[in-house]
LUMKOLMAR-460386 format. One record per residue (C-alpha): residue number from 1; residue in one letter; chain; z, y, x. Coordinates in nm, 3 decimals, m for minus. Layout:
N
REC   seq   type   mol        zz        yy        xx
REC   NUM      a     A         Z         Y         X
...
//
This chain:
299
REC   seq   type   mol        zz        yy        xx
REC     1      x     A     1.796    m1.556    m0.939
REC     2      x     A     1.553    m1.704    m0.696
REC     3      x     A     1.819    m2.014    m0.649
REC     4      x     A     1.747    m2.155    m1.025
REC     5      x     A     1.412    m2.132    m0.987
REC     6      x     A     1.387    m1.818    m1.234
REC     7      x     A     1.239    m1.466    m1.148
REC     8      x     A     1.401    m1.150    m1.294
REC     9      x     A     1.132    m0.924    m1.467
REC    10      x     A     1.152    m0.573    m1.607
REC    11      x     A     0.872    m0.502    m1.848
REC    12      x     A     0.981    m0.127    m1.825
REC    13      x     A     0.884    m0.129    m2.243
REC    14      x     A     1.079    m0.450    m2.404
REC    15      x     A     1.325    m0.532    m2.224
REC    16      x     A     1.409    m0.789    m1.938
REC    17      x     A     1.196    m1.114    m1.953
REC    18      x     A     1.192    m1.388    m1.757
REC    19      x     A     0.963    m1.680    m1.625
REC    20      x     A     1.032    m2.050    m1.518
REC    21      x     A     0.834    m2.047    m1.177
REC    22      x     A     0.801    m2.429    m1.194
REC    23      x     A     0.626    m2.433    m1.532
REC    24      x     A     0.520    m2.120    m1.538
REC    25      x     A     0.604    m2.037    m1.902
REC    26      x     A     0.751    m1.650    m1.924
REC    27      x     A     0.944    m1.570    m2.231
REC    28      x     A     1.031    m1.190    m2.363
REC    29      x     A     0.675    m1.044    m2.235
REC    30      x     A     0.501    m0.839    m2.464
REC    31      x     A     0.150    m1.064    m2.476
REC    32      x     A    m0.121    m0.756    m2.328
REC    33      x     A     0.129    m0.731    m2.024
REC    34      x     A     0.139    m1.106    m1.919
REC    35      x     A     0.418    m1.192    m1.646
REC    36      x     A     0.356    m1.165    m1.283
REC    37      x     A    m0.032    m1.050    m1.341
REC    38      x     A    m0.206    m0.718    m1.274
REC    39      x     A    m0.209    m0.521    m1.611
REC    40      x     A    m0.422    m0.401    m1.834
REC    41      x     A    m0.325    m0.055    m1.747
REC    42      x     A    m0.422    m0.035    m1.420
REC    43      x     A    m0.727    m0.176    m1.500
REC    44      x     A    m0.668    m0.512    m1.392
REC    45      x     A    m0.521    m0.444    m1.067
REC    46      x     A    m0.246    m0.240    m0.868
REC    47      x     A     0.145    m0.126    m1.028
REC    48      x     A     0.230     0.107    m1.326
REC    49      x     A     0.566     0.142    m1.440
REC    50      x     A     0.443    m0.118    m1.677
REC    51      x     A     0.354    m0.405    m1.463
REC    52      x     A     0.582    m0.686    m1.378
REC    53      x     A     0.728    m0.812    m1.055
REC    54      x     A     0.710    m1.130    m0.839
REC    55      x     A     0.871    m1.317    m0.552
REC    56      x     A     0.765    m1.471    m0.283
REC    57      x     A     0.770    m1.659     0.011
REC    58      x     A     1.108    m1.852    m0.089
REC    59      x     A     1.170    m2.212    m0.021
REC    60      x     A     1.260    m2.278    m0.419
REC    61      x     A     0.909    m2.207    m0.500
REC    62      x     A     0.765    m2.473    m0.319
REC    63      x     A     0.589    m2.723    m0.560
REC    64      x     A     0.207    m2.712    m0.571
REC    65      x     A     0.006    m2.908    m0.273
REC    66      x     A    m0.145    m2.649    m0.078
REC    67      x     A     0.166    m2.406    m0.074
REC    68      x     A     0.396    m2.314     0.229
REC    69      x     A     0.707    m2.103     0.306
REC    70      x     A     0.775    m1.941     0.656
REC    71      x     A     1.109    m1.927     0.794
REC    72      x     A     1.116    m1.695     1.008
REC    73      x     A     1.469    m1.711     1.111
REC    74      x     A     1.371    m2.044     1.244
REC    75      x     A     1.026    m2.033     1.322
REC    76      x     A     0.972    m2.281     1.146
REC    77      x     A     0.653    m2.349     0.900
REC    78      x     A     0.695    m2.531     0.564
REC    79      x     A     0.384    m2.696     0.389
REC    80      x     A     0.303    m2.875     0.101
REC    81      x     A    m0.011    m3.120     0.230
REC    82      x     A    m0.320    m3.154    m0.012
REC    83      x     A    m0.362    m3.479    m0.189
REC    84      x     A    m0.536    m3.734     0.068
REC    85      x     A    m0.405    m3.534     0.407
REC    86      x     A    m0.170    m3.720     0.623
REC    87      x     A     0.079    m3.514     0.793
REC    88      x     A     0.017    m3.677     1.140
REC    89      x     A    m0.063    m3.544     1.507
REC    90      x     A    m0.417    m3.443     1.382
REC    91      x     A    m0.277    m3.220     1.071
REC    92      x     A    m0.422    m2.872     1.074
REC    93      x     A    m0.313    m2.577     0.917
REC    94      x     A    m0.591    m2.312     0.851
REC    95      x     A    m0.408    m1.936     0.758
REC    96      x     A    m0.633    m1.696     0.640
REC    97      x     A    m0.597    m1.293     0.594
REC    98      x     A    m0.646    m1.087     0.330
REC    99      x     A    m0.881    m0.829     0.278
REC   100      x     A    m0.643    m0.586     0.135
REC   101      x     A    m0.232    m0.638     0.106
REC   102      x     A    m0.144    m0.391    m0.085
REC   103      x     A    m0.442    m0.203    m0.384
REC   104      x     A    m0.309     0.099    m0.527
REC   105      x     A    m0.631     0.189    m0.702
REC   106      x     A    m0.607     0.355    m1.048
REC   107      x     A    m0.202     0.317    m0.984
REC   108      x     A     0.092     0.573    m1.054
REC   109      x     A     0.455     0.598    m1.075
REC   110      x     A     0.511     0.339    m0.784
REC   111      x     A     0.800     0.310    m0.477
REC   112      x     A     0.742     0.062    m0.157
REC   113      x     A     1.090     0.065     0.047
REC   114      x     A     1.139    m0.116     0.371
REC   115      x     A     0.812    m0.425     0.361
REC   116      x     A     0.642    m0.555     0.662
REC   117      x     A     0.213    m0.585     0.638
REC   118      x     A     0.015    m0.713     0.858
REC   119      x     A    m0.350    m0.954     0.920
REC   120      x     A    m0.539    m0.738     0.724
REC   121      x     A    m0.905    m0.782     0.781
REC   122      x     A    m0.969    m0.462     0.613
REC   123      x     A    m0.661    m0.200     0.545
REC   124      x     A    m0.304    m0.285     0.463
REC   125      x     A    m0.281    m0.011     0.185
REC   126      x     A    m0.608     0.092    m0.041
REC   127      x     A    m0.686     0.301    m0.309
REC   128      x     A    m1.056     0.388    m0.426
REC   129      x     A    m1.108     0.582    m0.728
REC   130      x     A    m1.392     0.672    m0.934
REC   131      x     A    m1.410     0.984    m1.111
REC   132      x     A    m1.214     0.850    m1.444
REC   133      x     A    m0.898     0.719    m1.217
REC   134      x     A    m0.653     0.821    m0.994
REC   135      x     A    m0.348     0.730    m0.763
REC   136      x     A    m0.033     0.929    m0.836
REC   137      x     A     0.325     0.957    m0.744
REC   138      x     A     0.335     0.701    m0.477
REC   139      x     A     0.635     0.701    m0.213
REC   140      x     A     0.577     0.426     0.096
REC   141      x     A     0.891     0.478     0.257
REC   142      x     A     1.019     0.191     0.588
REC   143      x     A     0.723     0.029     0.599
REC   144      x     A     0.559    m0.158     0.903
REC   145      x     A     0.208    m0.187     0.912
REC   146      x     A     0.052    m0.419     1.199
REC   147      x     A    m0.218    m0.651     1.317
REC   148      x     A    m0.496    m0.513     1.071
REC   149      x     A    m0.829    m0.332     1.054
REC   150      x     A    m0.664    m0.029     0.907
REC   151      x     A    m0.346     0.171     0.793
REC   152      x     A    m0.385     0.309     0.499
REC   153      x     A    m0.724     0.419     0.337
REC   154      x     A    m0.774     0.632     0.002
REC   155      x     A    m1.110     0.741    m0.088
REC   156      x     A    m1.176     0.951    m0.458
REC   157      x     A    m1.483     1.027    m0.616
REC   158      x     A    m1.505     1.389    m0.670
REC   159      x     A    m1.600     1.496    m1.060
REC   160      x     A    m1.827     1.817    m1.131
REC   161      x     A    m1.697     2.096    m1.319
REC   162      x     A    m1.825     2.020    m1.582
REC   163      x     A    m1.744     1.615    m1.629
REC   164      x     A    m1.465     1.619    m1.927
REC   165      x     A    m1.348     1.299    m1.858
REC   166      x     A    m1.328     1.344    m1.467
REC   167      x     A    m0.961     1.311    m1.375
REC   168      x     A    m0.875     1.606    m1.158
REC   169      x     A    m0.676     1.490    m0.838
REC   170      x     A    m0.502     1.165    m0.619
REC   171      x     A    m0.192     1.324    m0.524
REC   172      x     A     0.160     1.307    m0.432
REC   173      x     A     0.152     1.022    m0.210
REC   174      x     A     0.399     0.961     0.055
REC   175      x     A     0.434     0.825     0.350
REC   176      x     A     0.785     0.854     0.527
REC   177      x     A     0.986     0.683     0.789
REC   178      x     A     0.726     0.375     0.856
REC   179      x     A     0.498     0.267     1.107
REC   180      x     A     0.158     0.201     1.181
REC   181      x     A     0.021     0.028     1.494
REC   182      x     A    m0.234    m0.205     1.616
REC   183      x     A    m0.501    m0.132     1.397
REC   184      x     A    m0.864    m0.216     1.518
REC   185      x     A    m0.969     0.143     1.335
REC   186      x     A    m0.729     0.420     1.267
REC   187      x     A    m0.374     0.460     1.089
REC   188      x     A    m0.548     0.617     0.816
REC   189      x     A    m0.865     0.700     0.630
REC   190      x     A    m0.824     1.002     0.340
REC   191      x     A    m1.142     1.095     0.224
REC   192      x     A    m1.343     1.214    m0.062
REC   193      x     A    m1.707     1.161    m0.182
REC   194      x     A    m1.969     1.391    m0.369
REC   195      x     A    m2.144     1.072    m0.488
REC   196      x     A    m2.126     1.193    m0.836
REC   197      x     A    m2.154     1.545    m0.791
REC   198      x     A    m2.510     1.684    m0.754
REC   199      x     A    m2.592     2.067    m0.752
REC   200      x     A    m2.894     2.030    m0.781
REC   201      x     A    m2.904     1.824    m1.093
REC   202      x     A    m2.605     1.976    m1.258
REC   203      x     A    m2.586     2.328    m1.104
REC   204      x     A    m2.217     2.267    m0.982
REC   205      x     A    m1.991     2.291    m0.692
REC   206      x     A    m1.730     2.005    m0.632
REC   207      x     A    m1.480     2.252    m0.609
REC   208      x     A    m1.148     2.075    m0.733
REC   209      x     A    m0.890     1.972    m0.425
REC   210      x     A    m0.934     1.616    m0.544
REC   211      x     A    m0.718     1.473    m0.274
REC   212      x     A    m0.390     1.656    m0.208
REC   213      x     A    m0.041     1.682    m0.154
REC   214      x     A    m0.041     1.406     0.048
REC   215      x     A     0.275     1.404     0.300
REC   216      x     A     0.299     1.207     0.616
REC   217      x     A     0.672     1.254     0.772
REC   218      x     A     0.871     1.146     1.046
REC   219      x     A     0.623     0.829     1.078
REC   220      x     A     0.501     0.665     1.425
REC   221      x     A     0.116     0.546     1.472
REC   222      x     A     0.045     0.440     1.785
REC   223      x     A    m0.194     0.165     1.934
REC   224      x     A    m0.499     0.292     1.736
REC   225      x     A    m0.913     0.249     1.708
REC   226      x     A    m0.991     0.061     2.060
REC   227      x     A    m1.204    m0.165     1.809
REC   228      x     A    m1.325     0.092     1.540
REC   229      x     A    m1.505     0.007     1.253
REC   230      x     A    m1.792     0.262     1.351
REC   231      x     A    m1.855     0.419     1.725
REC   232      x     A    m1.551     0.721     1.685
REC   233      x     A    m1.195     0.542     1.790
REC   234      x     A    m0.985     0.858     1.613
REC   235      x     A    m0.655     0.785     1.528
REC   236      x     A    m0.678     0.871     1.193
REC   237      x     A    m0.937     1.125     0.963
REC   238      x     A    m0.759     1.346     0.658
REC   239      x     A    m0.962     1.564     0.417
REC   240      x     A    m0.775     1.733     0.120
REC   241      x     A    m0.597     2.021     0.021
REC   242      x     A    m0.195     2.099     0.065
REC   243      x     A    m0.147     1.789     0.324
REC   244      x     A     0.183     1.822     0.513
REC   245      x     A     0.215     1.645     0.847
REC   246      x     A     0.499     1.683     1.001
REC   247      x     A     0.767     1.509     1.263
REC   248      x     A     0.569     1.176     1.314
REC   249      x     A     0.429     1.007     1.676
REC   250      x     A     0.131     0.930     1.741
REC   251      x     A     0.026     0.787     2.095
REC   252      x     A    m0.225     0.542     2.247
REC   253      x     A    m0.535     0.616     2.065
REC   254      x     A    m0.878     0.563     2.191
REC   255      x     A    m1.046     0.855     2.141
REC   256      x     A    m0.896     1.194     1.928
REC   257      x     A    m0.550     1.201     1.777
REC   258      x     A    m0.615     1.287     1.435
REC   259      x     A    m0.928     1.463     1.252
REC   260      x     A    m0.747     1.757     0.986
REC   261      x     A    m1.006     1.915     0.725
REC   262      x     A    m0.916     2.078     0.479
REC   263      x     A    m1.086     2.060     0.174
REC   264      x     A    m1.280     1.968    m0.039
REC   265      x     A    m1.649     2.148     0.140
REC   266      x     A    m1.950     2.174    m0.094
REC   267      x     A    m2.142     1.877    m0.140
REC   268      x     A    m2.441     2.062     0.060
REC   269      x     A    m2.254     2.089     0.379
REC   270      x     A    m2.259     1.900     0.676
REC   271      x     A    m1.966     1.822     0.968
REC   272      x     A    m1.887     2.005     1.163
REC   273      x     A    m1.803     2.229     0.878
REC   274      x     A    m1.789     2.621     0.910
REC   275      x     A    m1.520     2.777     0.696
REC   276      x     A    m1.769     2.945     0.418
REC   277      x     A    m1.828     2.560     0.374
REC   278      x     A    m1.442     2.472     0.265
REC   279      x     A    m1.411     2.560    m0.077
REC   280      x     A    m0.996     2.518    m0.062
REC   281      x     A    m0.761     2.340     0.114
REC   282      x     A    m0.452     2.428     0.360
REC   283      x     A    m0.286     2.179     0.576
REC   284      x     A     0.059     2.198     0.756
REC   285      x     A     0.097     2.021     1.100
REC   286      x     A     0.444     2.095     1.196
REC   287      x     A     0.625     1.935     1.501
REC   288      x     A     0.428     1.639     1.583
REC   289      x     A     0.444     1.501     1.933
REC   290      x     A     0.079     1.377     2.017
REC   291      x     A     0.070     1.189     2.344
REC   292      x     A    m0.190     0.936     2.558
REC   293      x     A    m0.483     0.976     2.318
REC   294      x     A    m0.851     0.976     2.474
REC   295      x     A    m0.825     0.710     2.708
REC   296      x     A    m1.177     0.556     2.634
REC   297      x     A    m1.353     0.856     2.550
REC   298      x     A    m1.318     1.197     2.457
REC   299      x     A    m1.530     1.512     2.389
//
């Protein structure tokens, strides 16, 4: 009940807790899963159906100097000043952006319905994993993604054969009904690296799909990679096996719509790859309109 001052929590294993936000103090918590912080089993950061939940942005949580709440019915900007800073006509107010919104690394289990993210100096959505994590079972559905370097980006470490603790795949992630536009880069960066995967130390192909089932439905990405991180301006680059694309928009791009490659290729091989190079991998692109991309460059 954000108009007490007191946050709802589920600790998905004992119960319902909750926490004072003006003291702080949370009562009910099991002690390794602390209230409103990143748990210990996602490694210190992202969601698990352990992890607690928070609120923001809510005039009843104003009371720390330094803190501010936007109305944006109104327009109108709340702050708390520092101690020492008059609020006069030479009062400043400095916002600055996030790397990162939203870090799904090492993450699973997890539903994002209907948010807005934007100022990103990096990507709105992330997820990097090594070869003994992964990011599973995660549904973005409604969401708005704006003003920001990139989309989404999801990069995983690809394990030899013979690694028993390598943990096989990131998959099932969705993206549905949302939108992605005005990104410097493009919508979205899915790709996979051999950097621990060496055939000629270890006598093994990378051969597991690594990154798959990844669906991307009935989306729009438009305004796209006029100020790319590196010289290419594509709308968005997808490696991985059993990636559906289907029903989405995507318009106003700089230089090439999309990039599709199925995967994962042997760590020997170089782009552009020839198919003895793809080890596995299919991809579905299924009634997509693609419209006004190229307009700086193309090839």
């Amino acid at each position: 009940d954000q108009t007490t001052g007191t946050v709802t929590i589920d600790t998905g294993a004992a119960g319902v807790s909750s926490c004072d936000v003006g003291t702080g103090i949370c009562t009910g918590c099991q002690p390794k899963y602390a209230c409103g912080v990143a748990n210990e089993d996602t490694n210190g950061q992202g969601f698990s159906p352990l992890s607690k939940y928070y609120v923001d942005n809510h005039p009843y949580l104003l009371d720390t100097a330094g803190e501010y709440y936007v109305d944006k019915a109104t327009l109108r900007l709340f702050v708390i000043p520092l101690p020492g800073v008059a609020m006069d006509a030479s009062f400043t107010v400095e916002l600055s952006k996030r790397r990162v919104a939203i870090d799904l690394s090492n993450t699973f289990n997890v539903t994002f319905d209907s948010l807005s993210v934007e100022m990103c100096d990096d990507t709105a959505v992330y997820s990097s994993n090594w070869i003994d994590s992964n990011t599973r079972f995660v549904t973005m559905r409604s969401l708005n993604m704006q003003l920001s370097g990139r989309g989404l980006t999801f990069i995983k470490t690809v394990a030899p054969l013979n690694t028993a603790n390598g943990l096989v795949n990131t998959e099932h992630v969705s993206l549905i009904q949302s939108t992605v536009r005005h990104m410097d880069d493009g919508a979205m960066l899915f790709n996979q690296g051999w950097w621990s995967c060496s055939i000629a130390t270890l006598g093994a192909l990378c051969s597991h799909p690594q990154m798959r089932r990844f669906y991307m439905g009935h989306n729009q990405f438009y305004e796209l990679a006029f100020r790319p991180f590196g010289d290419d301006g594509t709308g968005g680059y997808m490696i991985g096996n059993e990636l559906v694309f289907e029903n989405n928009l995507v318009r106003n791009v700089a230089h090439n719509g999309l990039q599709f490659i199925p995967g994962p290729a042997k760590q020997a091989a170089t782009y552009p790859y020839a198919s003895s190079d793809l080890v596995a991998g299919t991809v579905l692109i299924k009634d997509n309109i693609f419209e006004w991309t190229c307009l700086l460059e193309s090839d």
